[in-house]
ZAMARGU-4260 file (C-alpha; in steps of 0.2 Angstrom, whole numbers, plus 5000, padded with zeros to 4 digits):
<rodrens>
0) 5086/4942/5060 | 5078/4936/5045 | 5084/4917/5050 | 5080/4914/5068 | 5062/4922/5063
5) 5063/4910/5050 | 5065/4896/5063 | 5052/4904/5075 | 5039/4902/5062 | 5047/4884/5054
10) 5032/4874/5058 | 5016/4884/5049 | 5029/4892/5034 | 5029/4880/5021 | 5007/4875/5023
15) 5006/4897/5025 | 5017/4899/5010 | 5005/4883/4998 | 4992/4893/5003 | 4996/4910/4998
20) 5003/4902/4982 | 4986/4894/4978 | 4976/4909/4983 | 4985/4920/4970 | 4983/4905/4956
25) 4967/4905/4960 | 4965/4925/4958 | 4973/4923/4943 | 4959/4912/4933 | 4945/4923/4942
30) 4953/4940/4939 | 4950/4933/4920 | 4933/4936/4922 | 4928/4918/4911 | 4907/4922/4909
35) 4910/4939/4902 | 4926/4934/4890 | 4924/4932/4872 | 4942/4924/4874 | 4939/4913/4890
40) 4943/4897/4881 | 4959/4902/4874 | 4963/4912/4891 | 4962/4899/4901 | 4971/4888/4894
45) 4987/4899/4891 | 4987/4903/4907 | 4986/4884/4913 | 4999/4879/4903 | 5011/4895/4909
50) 5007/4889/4926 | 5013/4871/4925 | 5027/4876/4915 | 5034/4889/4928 | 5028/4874/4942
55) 5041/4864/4931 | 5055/4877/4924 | 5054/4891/4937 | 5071/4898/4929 | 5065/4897/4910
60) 5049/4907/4917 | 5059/4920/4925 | 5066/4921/4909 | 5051/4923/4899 | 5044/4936/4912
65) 5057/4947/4911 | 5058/4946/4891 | 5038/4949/4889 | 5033/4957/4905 | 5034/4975/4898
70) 5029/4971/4881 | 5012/4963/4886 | 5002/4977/4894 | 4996/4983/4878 | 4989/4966/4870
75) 4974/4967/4884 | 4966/4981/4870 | 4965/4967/4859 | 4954/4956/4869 | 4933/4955/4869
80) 4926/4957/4887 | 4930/4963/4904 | 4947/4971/4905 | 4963/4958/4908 | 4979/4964/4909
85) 4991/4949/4901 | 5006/4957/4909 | 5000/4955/4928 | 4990/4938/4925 | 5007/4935/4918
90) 5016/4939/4936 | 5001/4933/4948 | 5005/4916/4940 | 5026/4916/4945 | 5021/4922/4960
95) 5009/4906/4964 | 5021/4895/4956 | 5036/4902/4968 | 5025/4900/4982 | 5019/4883/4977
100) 5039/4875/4975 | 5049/4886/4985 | 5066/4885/4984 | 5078/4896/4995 | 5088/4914/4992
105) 5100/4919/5001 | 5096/4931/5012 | 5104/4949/5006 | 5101/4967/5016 | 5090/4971/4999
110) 5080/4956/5001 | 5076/4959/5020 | 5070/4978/5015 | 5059/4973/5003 | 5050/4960/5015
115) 5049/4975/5028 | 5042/4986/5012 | 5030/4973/5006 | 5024/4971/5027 | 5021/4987/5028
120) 5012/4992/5013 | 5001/4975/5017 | 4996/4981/5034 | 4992/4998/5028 | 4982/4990/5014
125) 4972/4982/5027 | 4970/4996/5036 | 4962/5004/5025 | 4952/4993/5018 | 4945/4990/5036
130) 4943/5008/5037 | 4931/5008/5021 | 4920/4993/5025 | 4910/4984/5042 | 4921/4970/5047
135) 4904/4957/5040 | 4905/4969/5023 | 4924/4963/5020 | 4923/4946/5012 | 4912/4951/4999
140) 4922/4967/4995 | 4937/4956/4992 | 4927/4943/4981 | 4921/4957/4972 | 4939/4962/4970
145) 4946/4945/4964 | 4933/4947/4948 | 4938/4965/4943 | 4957/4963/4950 | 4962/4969/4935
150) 4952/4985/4933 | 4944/4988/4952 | 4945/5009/4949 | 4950/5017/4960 | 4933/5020/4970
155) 4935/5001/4974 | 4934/4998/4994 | 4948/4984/4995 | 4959/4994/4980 | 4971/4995/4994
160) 4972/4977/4992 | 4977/4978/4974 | 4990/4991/4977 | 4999/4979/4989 | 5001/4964/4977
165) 5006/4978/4965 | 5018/4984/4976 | 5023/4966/4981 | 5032/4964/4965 | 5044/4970/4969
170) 5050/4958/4981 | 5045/4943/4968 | 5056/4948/4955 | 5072/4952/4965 | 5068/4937/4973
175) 5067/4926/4955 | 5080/4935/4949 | 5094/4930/4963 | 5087/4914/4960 | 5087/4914/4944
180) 5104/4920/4942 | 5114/4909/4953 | 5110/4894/4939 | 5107/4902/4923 | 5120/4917/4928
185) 5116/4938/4928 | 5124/4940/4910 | 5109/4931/4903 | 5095/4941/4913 | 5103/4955/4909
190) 5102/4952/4893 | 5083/4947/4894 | 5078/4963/4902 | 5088/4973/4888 | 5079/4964/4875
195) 5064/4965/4881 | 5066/4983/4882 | 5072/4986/4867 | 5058/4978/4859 | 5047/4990/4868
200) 5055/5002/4859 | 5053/4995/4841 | 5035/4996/4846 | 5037/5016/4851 | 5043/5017/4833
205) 5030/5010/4825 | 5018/5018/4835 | 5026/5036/4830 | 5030/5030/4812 | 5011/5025/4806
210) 4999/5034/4819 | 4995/5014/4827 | 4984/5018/4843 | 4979/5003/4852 | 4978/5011/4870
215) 4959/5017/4874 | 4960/5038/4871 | 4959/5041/4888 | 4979/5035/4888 | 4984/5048/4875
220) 4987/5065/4885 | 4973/5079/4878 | 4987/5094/4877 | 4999/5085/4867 | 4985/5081/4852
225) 4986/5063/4856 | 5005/5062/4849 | 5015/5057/4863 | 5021/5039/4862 | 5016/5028/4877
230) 5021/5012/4868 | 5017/4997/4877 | 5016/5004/4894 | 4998/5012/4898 | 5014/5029/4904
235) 5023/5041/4894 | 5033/5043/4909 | 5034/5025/4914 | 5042/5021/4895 | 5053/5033/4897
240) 5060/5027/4914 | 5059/5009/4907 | 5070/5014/4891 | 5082/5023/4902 | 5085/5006/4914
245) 5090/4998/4899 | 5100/5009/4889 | 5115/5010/4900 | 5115/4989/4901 | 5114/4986/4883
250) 5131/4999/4880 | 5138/4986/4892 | 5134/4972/4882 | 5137/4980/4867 | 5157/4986/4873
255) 5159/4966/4875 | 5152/4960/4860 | 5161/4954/4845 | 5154/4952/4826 | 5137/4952/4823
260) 5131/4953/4841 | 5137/4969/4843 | 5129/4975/4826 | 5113/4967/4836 | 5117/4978/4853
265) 5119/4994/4842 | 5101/4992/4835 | 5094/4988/4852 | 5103/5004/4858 | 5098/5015/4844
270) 5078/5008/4851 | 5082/5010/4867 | 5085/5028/4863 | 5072/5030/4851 | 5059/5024/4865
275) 5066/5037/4876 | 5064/5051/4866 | 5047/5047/4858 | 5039/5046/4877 | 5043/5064/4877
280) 5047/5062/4896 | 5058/5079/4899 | 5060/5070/4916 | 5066/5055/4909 | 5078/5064/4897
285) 5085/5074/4912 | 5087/5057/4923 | 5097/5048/4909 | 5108/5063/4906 | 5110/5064/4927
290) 5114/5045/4928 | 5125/5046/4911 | 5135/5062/4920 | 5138/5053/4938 | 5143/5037/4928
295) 5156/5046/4918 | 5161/5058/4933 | 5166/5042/4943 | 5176/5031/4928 | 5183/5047/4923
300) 5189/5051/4942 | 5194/5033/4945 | 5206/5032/4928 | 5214/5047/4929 | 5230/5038/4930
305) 5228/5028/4917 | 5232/5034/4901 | 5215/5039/4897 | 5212/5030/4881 | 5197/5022/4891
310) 5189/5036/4897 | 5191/5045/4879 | 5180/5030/4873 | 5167/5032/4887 | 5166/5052/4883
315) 5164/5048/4864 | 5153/5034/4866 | 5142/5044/4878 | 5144/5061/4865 | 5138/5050/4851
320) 5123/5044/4861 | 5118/5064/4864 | 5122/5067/4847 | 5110/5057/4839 | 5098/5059/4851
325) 5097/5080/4846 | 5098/5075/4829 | 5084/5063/4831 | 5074/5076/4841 | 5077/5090/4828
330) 5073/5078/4809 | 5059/5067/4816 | 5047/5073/4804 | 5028/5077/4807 | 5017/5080/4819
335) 5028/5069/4832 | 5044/5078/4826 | 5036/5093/4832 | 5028/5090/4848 | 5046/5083/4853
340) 5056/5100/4849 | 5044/5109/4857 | 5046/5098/4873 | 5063/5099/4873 | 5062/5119/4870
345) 5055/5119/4885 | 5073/5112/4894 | 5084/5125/4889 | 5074/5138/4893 | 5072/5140/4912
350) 5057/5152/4912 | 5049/5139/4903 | 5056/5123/4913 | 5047/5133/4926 | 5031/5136/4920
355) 5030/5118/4915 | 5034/5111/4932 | 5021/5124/4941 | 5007/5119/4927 | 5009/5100/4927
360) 5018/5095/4945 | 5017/5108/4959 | 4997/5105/4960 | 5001/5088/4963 | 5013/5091/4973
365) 5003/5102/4985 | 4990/5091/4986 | 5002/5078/4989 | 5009/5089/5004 | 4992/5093/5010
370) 4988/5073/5012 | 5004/5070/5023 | 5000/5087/5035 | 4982/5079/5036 | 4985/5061/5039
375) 5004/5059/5046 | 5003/5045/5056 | 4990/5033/5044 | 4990/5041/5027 | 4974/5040/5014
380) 4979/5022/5014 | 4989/5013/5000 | 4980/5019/4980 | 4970/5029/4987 | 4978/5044/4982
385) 4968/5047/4967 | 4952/5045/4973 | 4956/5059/4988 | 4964/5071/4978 | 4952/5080/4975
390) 4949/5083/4993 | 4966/5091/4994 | 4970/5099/4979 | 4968/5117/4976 | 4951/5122/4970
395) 4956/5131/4953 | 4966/5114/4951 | 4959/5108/4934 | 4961/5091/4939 | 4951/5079/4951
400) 4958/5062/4950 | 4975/5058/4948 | 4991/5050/4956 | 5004/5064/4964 | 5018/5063/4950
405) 5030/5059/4963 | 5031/5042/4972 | 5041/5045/4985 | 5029/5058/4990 | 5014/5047/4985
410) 5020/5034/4999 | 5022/5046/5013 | 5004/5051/5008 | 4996/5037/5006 | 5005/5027/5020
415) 5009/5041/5033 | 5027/5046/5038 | 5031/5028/5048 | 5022/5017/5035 | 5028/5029/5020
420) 5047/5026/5026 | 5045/5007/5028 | 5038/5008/5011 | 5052/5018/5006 | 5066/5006/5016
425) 5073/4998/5000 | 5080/5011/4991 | 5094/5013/5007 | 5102/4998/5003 | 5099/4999/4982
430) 5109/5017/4987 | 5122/5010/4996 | 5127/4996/4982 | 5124/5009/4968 | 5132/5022/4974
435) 5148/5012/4980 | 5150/5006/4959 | 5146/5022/4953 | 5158/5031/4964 | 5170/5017/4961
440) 5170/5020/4942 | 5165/5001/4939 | 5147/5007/4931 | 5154/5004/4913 | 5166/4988/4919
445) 5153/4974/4918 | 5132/4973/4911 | 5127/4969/4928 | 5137/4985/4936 | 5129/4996/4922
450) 5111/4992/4929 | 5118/5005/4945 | 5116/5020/4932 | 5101/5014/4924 | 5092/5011/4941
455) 5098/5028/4945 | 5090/5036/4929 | 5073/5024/4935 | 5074/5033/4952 | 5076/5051/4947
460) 5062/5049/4936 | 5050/5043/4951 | 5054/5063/4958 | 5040/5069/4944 | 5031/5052/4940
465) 5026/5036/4948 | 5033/5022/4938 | 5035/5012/4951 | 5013/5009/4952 | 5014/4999/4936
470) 5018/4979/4943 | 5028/4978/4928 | 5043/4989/4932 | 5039/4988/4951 | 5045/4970/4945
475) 5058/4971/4935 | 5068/4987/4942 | 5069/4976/4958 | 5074/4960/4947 | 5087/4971/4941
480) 5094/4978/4957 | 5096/4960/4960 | 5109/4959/4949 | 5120/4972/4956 | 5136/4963/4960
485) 5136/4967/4978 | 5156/4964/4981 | 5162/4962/5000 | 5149/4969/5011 | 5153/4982/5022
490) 5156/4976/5039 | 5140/4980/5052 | 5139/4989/5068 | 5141/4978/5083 | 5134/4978/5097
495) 5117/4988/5103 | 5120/4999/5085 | 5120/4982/5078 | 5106/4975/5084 | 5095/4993/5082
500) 5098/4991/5064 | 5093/4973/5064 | 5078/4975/5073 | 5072/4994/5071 | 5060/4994/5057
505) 5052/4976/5062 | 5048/4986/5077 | 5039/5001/5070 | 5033/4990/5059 | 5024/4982/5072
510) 5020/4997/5083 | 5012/5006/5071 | 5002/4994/5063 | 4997/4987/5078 | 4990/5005/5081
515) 4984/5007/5062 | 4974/4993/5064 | 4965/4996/5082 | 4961/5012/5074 | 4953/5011/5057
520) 4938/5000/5058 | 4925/5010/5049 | 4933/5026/5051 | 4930/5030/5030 | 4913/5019/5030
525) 4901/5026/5017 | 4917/5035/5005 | 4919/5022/4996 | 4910/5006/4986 | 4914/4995/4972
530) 4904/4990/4956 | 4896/5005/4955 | 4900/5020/4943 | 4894/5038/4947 | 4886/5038/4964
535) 4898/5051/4970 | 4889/5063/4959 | 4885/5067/4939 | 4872/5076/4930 | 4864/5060/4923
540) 4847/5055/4931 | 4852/5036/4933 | 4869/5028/4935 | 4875/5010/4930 | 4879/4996/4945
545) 4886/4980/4943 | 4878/4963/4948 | 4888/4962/4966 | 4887/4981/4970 | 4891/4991/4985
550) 4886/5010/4982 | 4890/5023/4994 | 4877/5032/4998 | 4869/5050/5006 | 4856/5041/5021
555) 4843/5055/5023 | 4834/5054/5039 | 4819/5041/5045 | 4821/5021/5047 | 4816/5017/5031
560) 4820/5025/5014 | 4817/5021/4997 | 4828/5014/4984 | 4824/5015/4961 | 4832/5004/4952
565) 4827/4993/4936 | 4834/4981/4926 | 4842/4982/4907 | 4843/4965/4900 | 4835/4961/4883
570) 4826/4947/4888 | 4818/4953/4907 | 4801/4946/4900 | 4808/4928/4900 | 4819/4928/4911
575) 4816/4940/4926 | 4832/4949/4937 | 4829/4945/4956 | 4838/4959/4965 | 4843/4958/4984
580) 4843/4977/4991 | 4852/4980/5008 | 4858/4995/5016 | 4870/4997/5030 | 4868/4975/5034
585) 4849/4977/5038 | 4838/4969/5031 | 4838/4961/5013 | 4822/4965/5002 | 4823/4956/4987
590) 4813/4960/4970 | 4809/4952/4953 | 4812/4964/4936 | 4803/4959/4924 | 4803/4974/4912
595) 4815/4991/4910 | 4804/5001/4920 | 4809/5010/4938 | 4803/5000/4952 | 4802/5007/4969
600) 4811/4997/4983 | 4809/5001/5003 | 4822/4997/5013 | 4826/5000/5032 | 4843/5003/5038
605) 4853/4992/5044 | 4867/4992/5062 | 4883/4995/5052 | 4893/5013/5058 | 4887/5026/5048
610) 4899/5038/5042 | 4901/5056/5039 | 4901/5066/5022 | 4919/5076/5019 | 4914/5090/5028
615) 4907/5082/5041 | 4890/5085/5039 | 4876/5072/5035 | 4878/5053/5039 | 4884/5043/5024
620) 4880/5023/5021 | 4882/5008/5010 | 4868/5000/4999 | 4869/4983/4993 | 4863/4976/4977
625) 4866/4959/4971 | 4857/4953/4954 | 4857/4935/4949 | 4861/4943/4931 | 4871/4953/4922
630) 4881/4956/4905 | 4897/4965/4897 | 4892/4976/4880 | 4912/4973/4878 | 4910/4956/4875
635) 4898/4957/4860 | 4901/4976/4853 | 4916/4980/4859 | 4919/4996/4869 | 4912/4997/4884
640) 4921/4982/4897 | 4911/4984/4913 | 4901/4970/4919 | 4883/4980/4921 | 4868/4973/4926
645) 4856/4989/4935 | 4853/5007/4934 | 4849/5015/4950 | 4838/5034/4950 | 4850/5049/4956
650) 4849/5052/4971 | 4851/5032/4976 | 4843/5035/4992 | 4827/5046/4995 | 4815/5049/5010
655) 4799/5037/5009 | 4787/5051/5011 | 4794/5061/4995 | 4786/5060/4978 | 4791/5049/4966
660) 4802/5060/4953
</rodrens>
């Protein structure tokens, strides 16, 4: 289907595909935030430089990406200004180099699964970016989105957005690494995405061993003192996932090796398993031993004829991995050591196993449960799962904001049953080819078949976390599946069964997001803003906004009401703020600030839907600000990486006949 759709849309694919290309270049030089950055010069030019060179040497910059692409998150901490995460800048750019060159894959049941997935998510993105925003509001959201891509929150009104190119990933690196593969061969991208891993967890080590905290503290979890090791990755779960899809790879590579590169495969082993542990991830320790136990079961079950000297070495190679492993647990000394054997108490003891799922899953989980019984056919819309959980969780839940631990539950939530299993459509054939060399035995017979137990480990782990939200390993999990050796395909129903198959989910795809989109227009308006930090509520009197801010806002009654705001610049006494103040698309009042103090602004409201409070009562709007001015402490203090430029009084929004406070 793929090919004649491919035909049908010929004449417009290669100028559609240039422009996408382009657009996402382009995101990546804006996302970089250039005024703020203390870096800009620097930024810029590394990324224009990458960007030719993967223009140039698409292959060599697959390479690179699947090397560096884990290790990079952490380096954005050592930058001055608005937040950039290297790592994604890293992948917009291969994406808009792909789509600018363009050279064919060939087409693969995977491949067509992760273009359904990608479609899907995309449409319910828009969806719900419609749904939060007038159709007039949109543009600017989505500029306002290209400047903070990188750290929109999760408040944002086009976040949705985001979560779709996040998502999208996935299809760029199983796409660049089936490229990439078929002229520089699997071994060697195998052997990248083992190094790079590996290197992630010389970092874990050196984290662990010297106390080295680069993450902001709000990455370093509150109940473990601060001590788990997240490493590169901004997750103690994701690590643990990432160190588990390598592990089983590099014994591959290692079993090959002669001399001294097997001596190098043993310390990136003993890394890989050092990072693993050190996460503290009891559901990434459990998924490797899963994975390790279904890829013994089937080469022990498939050589049982032999004369078992093979399968001894796979049960002692795989007993001396545990080993060590325990014995690393049990003599890793201080504070670390500790936390870790208290952890792993916890695993072979099933009263506590249980009271450590119920205190840090089953809430999520239940809230999680609650989305999908409230919004089965649309979801709360793609990322937006954090900011509604709240809503859904139970009330003596201790935590308000927060992803659901569990992404196959997070899709079905936050893209409804249909869209969720769209999502959701790529594991069925990652399943079927895994499964087939696991069950054959052949998980140990080449690297490229011993990524089927370390994709299986990745999975399991997405049953009590979300690694897959992190573009980083949304990327190379699916450059890996790529990798698989498919062997001979399985022959394919013919006939009506055939073409259900074929065209099934293009059709519900379609269907339901023909409906999804007839439906949301300003369904959520006035829930959610961007550039604005604490309209929602606090105990402050004021609140910050950014210079292109969009603040959802409680409309009391009357035409007209009355808006406080002033301006926090140094120098307002030379050089004056004017500030354009709309609400609702009415009209725009616009006002000079020419000191710090509150000025009163009256504004009428505009023709834009009003929306509804959670509980239905009271009417709900959106107030815009824009400021010609603005700055970023971050870039001259350090700490603070927002781009501010006004406070607003709490409540934004106040009847004109009221009192000044």
């Amino acid at each position: 289907m793929g090919e004649r759709l491919g035909r049908f849309f010929a004449p417009g694919a290669r100028p559609a595909r240039w422009a996408l290309g382009a657009a996402l270049a382009a995101l990546a030089f804006v996302a970089i935030g250039a005024p703020w950055q203390r870096t800009a010069g620097p930024l810029l030019f590394a990324s224009g430089l990458f960007l030719l060179a993967a223009l140039a040497r698409p292959n060599l910059a697959t390479l690179f990406a699947a090397v560096v692409v884990a290790l990079l998150p952490i380096t954005g901490n050592l930058l001055a200004g608005p937040w950039v995460a290297p790592a994604e800048l890293l992948l917009l750019l291969v994406a808009g180099a792909a789509l600018l060159r363009h050279e064919e894959t060939l087409p693969s049941p995977m491949k067509g699964a992760l273009a359904i997935s990608a479609a899907a998510m995309a449409t319910g993105a828009a969806a719900a970016t419609l749904s939060a925003l007038a159709l007039a509001e949109t543009p600017a959201a989505v500029e306002e989105l290209a400047r903070s891509f990188f750290s929109p929150g999760v408040d944002h009104a086009a976040v949705p957005l985001r979560a779709a190119l996040v998502h999208a990933a996935g299809l760029l690196g199983f796409v660049l690494f089936r490229r990439a593969s078929a002229q520089r061969g699997s071994r060697t991208l195998v052997t990248c995405i083992v190094g790079g891993l590996a290197l992630v967890g010389a970092y874990a080590v050196l984290e662990a061993s010297t106390g080295l905290k680069l993450w902001g503290p709000a990455h370093y979890e509150a109940h473990s003192f601060g001590l788990r090791v997240p490493a590169t990755l901004p997750d103690y779960n994701a690590t643990g996932a990432a160190m588990a899809l390598g592990l089983f790879p590099a014994f591959a590579l290692a079993r090959k090796a002669h001399g001294a590169a097997r001596l190098v495969l043993g310390a990136g082993i003993t890394l890989l398993l050092a990072g693993l542990i050190l996460s503290g991830s009891r559901g990434a320790w459990l998924a490797t031993l899963a994975a390790a136990g279904a890829a013994l079961a089937g080469a022990l079950w498939s050589r049982r004829r032999d004369d078992g000297s093979e399968a001894r070495r796979l049960v002692l190679g795989a007993g001396l991995a545990f080993v060590v492993s325990v014995a690393a647990i049990a003599a890793w000394p201080g504070d670390v050591g500790q936390l870790l054997r208290r952890r792993a108490s916890t695993l072979v003891d099933p009263g506590a196993s249980l009271d450590a799922v119920q205190a840090g899953r089953v809430g999520f989980w239940r809230a999680g449960a609650r989305m999908i019984a409230s919004h089965p056919f649309a979801g709360v819309g793609p990322g937006r799962a954090p900011a509604r959980f709240e809503e859904f969780r139970d009330p003596s839940f201790p935590v308000r904001v927060e992803n659901l631990h569990n992404y196959f539950l997070q899709a079905l939530a936050e893209n409804g049953l249909p869209g969720g299993l769209l999502v959701l459509l790529p594991f069925v054939p990652l399943v079927l080819v895994a499964g087939r060399l696991l069950a054959a035995g052949a998980a140990f017979s080449s690297p490229e078949a011993a990524l089927a137990p370390g994709l299986l480990a990745f999975s399991l782990t997405g049953f009590v976390s979300h690694p897959w939200l992190l573009p980083e390993l949304q990327f190379l999990f699916w450059g890996a599946a790529a990798l698989l050796p498919a062997g001979r395909p399985l022959p394919g129903p013919a006939g009506f069964a055939g073409a259900a198959r074929r065209y099934l989910p293009w059709t519900v795809l379609l269907l339901w997001g023909s409906l999804l989109l007839l439906l949301a227009p300003g369904a959520q308006r006035g829930r959610f803003g961007y550039a604005e930090w604490g309209a929602r509520g606090g105990e402050e009197r004021y609140f910050w906004v950014g210079p292109r801010a969009l603040v959802p806002v409680a409309v009391p009654g009357g035409e007209a009401v009355r808006v406080r705001i002033r301006g926090m610049l140094a120098d307002l006494g030379r050089h004056p703020v004017l500030v354009s103040v709309q609400l609702d698309g009415g009209p725009a009042l616009k006002v000079s600030l020419a000191d710090r103090s509150w000025h009163d602004v009256v504004v009428k409201r505009g023709p834009f839907r009003p929306g509804k409070n959670v509980d239905g009562s009271g009417a709900r709007g959106l107030l815009g600000l824009d400021a010609s001015r603005s700055f970023c402490p971050g870039r001259e203090k350090g700490g603070d990486r927002r781009v501010l430029a006004l406070q607003l009084a709490r409540p934004p929004l106040a009847p004109v006949e009221r009192a000044a406070p």
